[in-house]
N, C-alpha and C positions, 0 to 999 in steps of 0.2 A: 811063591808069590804070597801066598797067605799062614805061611809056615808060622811066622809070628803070632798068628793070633789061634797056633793050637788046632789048626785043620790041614792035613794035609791031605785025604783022599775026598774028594767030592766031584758032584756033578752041574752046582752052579756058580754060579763065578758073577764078580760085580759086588756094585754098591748093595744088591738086594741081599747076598749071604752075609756083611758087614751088619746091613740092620736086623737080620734073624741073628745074629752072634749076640749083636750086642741089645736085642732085647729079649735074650735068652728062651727062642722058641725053638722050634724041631727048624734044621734049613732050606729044609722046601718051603717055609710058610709063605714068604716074602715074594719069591720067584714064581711059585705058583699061584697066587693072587693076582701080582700083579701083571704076569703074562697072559693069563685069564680075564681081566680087565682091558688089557690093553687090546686083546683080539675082539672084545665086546664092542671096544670102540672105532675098532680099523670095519668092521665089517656093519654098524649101525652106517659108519661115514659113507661106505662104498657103496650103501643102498639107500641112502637119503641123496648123497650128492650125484652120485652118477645114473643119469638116464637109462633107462633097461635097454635101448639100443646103442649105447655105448659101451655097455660093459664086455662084452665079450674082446671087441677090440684095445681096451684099455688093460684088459686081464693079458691080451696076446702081447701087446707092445712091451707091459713091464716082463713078462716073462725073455722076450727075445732083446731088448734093452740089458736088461741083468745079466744074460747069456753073451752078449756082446762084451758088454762091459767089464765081466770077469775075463774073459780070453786076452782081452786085450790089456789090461791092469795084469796078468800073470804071465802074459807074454810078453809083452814090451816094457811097462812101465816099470813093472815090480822088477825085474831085472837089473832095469839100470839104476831104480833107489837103494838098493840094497848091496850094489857092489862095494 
């Protein structure tokens, strides 16, 4: 995939190893910034927006939703898009 641009072994992938390539830093810089920001702002949101007696059930629902949602997307769905 990124053979082109002279990397072939690594560990992150995406537009964020394209812009540590191309503004010639080490390639964790981009990915680990900005995955470190972006959990700064999922957990500032989950404790401003959601009620303290709602979170434990909104933490259960996404967990057993995503658990759902994967079985069924790798059982059914993904099956028949991909034949």
């Amino acid at each position: 995939m990124l053979y082109g641009l002279g990397v072939t072994n690594f560990i992150y992938g995406g537009d964020e190893l394209k812009l540590s390539i191309s503004s010639e830093v080490s390639l964790g810089v981009f990915p680990i910034v900005l995955g470190v920001l972006g959990g700064i702002i999922s957990c500032m949101s989950f404790l401003i927006f959601i009620k303290k007696s709602n979170r434990v059930l909104f933490i259960a629902s996404g967990v057993l939703g995503g658990g759902i949602g994967a079985i069924v997307w790798f059982l059914l769905f993904g099956n028949v898009s991909f034949l």
